[in-house]
C-alpha positions as CSV (number, residue, x, y, z in Angstrom):
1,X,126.5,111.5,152.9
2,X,124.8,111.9,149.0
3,X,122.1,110.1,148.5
4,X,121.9,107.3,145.5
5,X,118.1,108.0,144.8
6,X,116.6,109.7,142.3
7,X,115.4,112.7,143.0
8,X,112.0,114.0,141.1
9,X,113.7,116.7,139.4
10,X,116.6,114.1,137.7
11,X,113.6,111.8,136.5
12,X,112.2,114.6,134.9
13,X,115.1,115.6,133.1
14,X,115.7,112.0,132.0
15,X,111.8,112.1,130.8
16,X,112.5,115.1,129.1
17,X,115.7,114.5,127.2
18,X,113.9,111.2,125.9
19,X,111.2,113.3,124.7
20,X,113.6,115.1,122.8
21,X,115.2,112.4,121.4
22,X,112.2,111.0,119.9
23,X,111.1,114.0,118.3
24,X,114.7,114.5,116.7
25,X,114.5,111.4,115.0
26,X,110.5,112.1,114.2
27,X,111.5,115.5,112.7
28,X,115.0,114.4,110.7
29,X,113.7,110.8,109.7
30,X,112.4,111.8,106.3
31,X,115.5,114.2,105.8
32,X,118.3,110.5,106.3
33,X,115.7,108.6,104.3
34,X,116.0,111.0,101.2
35,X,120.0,111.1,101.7
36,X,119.7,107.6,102.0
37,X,117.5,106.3,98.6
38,X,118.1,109.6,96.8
39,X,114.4,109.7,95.9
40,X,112.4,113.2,96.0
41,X,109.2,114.1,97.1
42,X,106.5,113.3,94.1
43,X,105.3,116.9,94.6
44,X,108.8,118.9,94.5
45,X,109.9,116.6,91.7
46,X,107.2,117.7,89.4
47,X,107.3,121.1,90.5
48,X,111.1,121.2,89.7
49,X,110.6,119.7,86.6
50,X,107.9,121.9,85.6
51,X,110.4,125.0,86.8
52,X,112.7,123.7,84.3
53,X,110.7,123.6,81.7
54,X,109.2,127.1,82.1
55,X,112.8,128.6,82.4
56,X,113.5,126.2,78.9
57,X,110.0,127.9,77.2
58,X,110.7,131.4,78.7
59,X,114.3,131.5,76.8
60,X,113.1,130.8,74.1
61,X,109.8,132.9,73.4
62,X,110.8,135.7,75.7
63,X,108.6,137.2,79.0
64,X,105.5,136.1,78.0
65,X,105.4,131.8,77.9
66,X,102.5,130.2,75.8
67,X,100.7,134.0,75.0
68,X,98.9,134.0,71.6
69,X,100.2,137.0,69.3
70,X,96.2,138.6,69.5
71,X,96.8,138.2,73.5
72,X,100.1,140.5,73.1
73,X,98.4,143.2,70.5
74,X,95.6,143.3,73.0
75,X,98.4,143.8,76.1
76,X,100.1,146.4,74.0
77,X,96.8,148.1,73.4
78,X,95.8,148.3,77.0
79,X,99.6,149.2,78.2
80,X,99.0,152.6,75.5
81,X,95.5,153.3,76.5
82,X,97.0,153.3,80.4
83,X,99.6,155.3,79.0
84,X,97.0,158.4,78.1
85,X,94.7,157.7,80.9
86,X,97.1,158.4,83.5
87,X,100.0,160.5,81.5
88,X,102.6,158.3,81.9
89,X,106.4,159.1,80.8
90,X,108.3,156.3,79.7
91,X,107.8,152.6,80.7
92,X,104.1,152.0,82.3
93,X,105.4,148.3,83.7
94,X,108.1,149.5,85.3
95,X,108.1,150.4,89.1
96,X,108.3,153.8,89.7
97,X,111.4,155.8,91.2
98,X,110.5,157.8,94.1
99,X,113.3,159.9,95.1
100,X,112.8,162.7,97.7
């Protein structure tokens, strides 16, 4: 004969699968309200839009975005004095190749 009660072990899994229900939702609400209104996050937005306009600046002026022409000779000067210092052949802001 089977019993129709509960037993503590199905009351805990019923507990527990409505715990993980709840966070579900929790953790994918903001994820279906974003799909839903198509708004962003303030903080990615401006980030993106700020990525955007680097890449736009960076094109345009080369590597080195918003650098004064005295901040370049200065670079350049360094780059050359590293260059004696530490007898460097060829580029000195390139990474080495090690090869064994």
């Amino acid at each position: 004969v089977v019993s129709t009660q509960s037993t503590g072990y199905t009351n805990l899994f019923e507990q527990l699968s409505i715990m993980s229900l709840r966070r579900l939702v929790v953790q994918t609400a903001p994820a279906l309200r974003l799909m839903s209104t198509g708004t962003q996050d303030p903080i990615a937005a401006l980030f993106a839009e700020k990525l955007a306009e680097y890449k736009k600046l960076a094109a345009d002026q080369g590597d080195m975005v918003g650098v004064s022409e005295e901040q370049v000779v200065k670079q350049q000067a360094h780059l050359e004095k590293l260059k004696k210092m530490y007898v460097v052949q060829g580029d000195v802001q390139s990474f080495p190749n090690v090869q064994f």
